[in-house]
N, C-alpha and C positions, 0 to 999 in steps of 0.2 A: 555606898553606891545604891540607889533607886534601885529596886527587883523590877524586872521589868514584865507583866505579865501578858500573856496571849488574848488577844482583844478577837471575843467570839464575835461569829460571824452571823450578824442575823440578817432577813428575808432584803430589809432595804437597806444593806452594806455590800450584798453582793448585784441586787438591781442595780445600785451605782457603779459597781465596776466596768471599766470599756467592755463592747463586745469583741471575739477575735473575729479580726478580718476574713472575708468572707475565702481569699485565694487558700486558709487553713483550715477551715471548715468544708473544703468542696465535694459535694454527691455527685457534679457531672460525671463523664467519663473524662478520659484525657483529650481524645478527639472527639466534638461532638458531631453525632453522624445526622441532625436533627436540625440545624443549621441550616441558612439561607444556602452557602455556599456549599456544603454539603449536599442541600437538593440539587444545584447546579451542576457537578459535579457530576451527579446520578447524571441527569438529565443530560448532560456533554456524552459522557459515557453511552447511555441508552442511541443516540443520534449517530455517533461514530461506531457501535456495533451493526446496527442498523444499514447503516450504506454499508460495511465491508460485507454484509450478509444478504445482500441486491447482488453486490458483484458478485460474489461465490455461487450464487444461484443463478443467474444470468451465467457464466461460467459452463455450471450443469448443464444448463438447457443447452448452450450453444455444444458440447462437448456430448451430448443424447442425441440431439439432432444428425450432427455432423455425424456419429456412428450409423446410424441410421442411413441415413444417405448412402453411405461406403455399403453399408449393407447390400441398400438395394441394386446401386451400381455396380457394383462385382459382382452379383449373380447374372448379370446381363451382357452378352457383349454385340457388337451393331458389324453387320456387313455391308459397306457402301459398294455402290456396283453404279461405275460413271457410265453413261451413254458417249460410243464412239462411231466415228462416220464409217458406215458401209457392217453395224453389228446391227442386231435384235435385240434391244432392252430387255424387252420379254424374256426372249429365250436365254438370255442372259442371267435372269434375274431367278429362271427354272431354274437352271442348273445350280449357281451358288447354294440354292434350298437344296436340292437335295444331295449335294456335298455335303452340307453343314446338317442334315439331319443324318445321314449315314455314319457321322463322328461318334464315336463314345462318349456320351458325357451331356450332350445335349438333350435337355429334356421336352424342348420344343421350340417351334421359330415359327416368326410373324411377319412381315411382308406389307410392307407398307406400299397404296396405292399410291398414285401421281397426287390425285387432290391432297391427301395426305403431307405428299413430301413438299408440297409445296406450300402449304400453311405452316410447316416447320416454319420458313421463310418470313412469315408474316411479321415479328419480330424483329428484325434485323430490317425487310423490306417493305412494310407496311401492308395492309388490304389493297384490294380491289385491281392490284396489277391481273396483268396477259403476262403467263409466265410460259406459256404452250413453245413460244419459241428458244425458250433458254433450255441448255443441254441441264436439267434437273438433275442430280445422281439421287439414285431409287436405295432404299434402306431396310434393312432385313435384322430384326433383332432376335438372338438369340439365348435363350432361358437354360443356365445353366443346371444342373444336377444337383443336387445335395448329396447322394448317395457316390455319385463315381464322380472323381474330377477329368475334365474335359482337357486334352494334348493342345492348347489355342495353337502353339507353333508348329506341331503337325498341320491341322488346320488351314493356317495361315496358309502352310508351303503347298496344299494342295490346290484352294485357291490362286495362288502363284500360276503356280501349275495349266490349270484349269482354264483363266482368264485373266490372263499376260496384262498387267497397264490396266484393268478394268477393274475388278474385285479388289478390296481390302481389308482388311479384318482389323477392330478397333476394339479393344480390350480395356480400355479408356484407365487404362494406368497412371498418367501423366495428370489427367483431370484428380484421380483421387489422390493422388498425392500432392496438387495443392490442396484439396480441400482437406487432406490432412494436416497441411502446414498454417493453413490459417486458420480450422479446430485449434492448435496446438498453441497458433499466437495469441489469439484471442483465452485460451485459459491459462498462458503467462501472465497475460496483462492484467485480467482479472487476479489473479494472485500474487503478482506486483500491488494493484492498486488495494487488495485485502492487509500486506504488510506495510503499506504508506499508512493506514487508516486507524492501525495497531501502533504502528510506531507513534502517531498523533494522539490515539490515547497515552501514551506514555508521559511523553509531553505534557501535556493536560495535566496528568497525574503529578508528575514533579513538582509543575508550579502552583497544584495544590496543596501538595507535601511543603513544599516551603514557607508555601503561606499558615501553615497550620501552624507548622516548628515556631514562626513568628512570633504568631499569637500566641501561645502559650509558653512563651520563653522564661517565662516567669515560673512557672508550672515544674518546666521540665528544670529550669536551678537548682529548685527545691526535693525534688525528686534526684538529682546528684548528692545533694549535703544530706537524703539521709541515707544514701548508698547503694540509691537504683543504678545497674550498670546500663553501657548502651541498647544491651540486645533488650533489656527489658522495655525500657522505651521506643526501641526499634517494633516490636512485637506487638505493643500495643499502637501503632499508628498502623502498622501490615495489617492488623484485625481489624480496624477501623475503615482503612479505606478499602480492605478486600471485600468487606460486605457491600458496599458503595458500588465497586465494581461488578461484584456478583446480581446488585440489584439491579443496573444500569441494562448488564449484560444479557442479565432477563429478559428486562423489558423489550429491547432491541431488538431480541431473536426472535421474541412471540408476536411482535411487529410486522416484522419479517416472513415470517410464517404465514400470517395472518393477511399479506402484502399477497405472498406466493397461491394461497388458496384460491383468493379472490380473484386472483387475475385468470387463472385457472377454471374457476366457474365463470368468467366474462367469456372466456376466449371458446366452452363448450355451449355458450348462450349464442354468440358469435358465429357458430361453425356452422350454421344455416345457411347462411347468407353469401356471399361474391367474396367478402371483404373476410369473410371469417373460413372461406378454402386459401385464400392466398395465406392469411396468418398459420393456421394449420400447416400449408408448404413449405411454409418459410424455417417456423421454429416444432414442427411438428406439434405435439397433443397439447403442448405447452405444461408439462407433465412433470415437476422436479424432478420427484420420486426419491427414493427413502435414501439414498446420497446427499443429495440438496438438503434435505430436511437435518440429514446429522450436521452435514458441515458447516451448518446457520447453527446447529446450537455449540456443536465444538467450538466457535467462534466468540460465542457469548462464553464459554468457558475462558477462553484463552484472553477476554479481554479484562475477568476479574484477575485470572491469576497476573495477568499483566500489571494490573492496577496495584496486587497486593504487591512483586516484587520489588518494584518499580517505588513506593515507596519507603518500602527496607531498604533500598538500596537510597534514598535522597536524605531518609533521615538520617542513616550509617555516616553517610559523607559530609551530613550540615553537622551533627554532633564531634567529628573529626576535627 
């Protein structure tokens, strides 16, 4: 039998051998975060942090305001004093003062003229009427305490007392508590629409997650036959698209932020003007303030860690 000897290897026997294919040679990562899709992705992300981080801050403001308001309302309460035939509005209108300044509690009261009570009107009845012959009720407001609180239903019953049918006392309870109940709806809905917009990154996220497993299925084959388990695969698309999410999520908040400033120096640039006391009444200083500011970036938080679980959790299920 022929000996059969070792046929050495020189420089052009090993040029001529195939090269390996490049899926066994690979430097990428598993997911690449670098990618068309990938930027999308961010970019999807960044858009859907962004609105939930308008509404959570829109939110603030309305839920700052609305406190505000109750603030200033509940330190105030109004005594209406009707005109009736065969009385003295006037002397009417003495007496309930100083009823209501003799109370404990009250720290002062104001006294509204006819012209006064009747521009209230204007509003509801427009300018320029003759209001001289309509029975007006005259209004007296009263500035409560900080240091003692005020008996209003002692008060009340003395007035009772006082001027039968005439005098009333308005503690405007019923007012602030809707404008507590629609503070209250209005930062449900914003935080309904902040968990609609979380849930849609998720979504988003999944059917990036699948499309990823997709494309690399080949990848992740090879990665079984030599003995990667699920969670290690699972753990490297979490890191992958948690960064995604973490970048998106950035982006969106400092947006946001960046949204919230601005509008905030428009609205004190504004505050001169006609147009810029009504915006000031409406939504106060227009002011987030360091609530608004965290819960716009907790958000960007919460939309990576969303991104990352939400992942683990689609590749767990496609590798299943």
């Amino acid at each position: 039998m022929a000996e059969t000897t070792a046929r050495p290897v020189t420089p052009m026997t090993a040029a001529a051998e195939p090269a390996l294919p490049p899926t066994l040679r690979r430097n990428a990562p598993l997911v690449p975060t670098d990618s068309a899709a990938s930027r999308s992705l961010a970019a999807v992300i960044a858009i859907l942090t962004f609105l939930a981080a308008l509404c959570a801050g829109a939110a603030e403001i309305a839920a700052t305001s609305a406190s505000q308001w109750q603030g200033a309302v509940s330190r105030e309460v109004t005594i209406q004093v009707r005109p009736g035939p065969g009385r003295d509005l006037d002397a009417d209108i003495a007496r309930a003062d100083t009823i209501a300044k003799a109370e404990p509690g009250i720290a002062g009261t104001r006294v509204f003229s006819k012209a006064e009570a009747e521009r209230l009107l204007e509003p509801w009845l427009g300018s320029g009427l003759d209001l001289s012959d309509l029975p007006v009720p005259r209004l007296i407001t009263l500035r409560l305490s900080d240091s003692q609180a005020a008996d209003l239903k002692q008060l009340r019953a003395r007035l009772t007392e006082a001027l039968p049918g005439v005098a009333s006392l308005d503690d405007h309870a019923l007012w602030l508590q809707r404008l507590s109940t629609m503070a209250n709806t209005f930062v449900g809905v914003g935080v309904g629409i902040v968990a609609l917009v979380l849930i849609a990154t998720g979504l988003a996220v999944a059917f990036a997650t699948r499309g990823a497993m997709a494309g690399n299925k080949e990848v992740v084959e090879v990665l079984h036959f030599v003995g990667a388990d699920d969670d290690f695969i699972a753990r490297a698309f979490q890191r992958r698209f948690f960064g995604l999410g973490l970048r998106g999520g950035a982006i969106g908040a400092a947006c946001a932020i960046a949204a919230f400033v601005l509008a905030g120096l428009l609205a004190g640039a504004w505050r001169s003007g006609p147009a810029g006391e009504e915006i000031e009444a409406l939504f106060g200083s227009f002011h987030v303030g360091w609530r608004g500011y965290a819960s716009v970036m907790l958000i960007g938080v919460i939309a990576s860690l969303v991104t990352g679980v939400v992942s683990r959790l689609t590749v767990r299920r496609f590798l299943a």
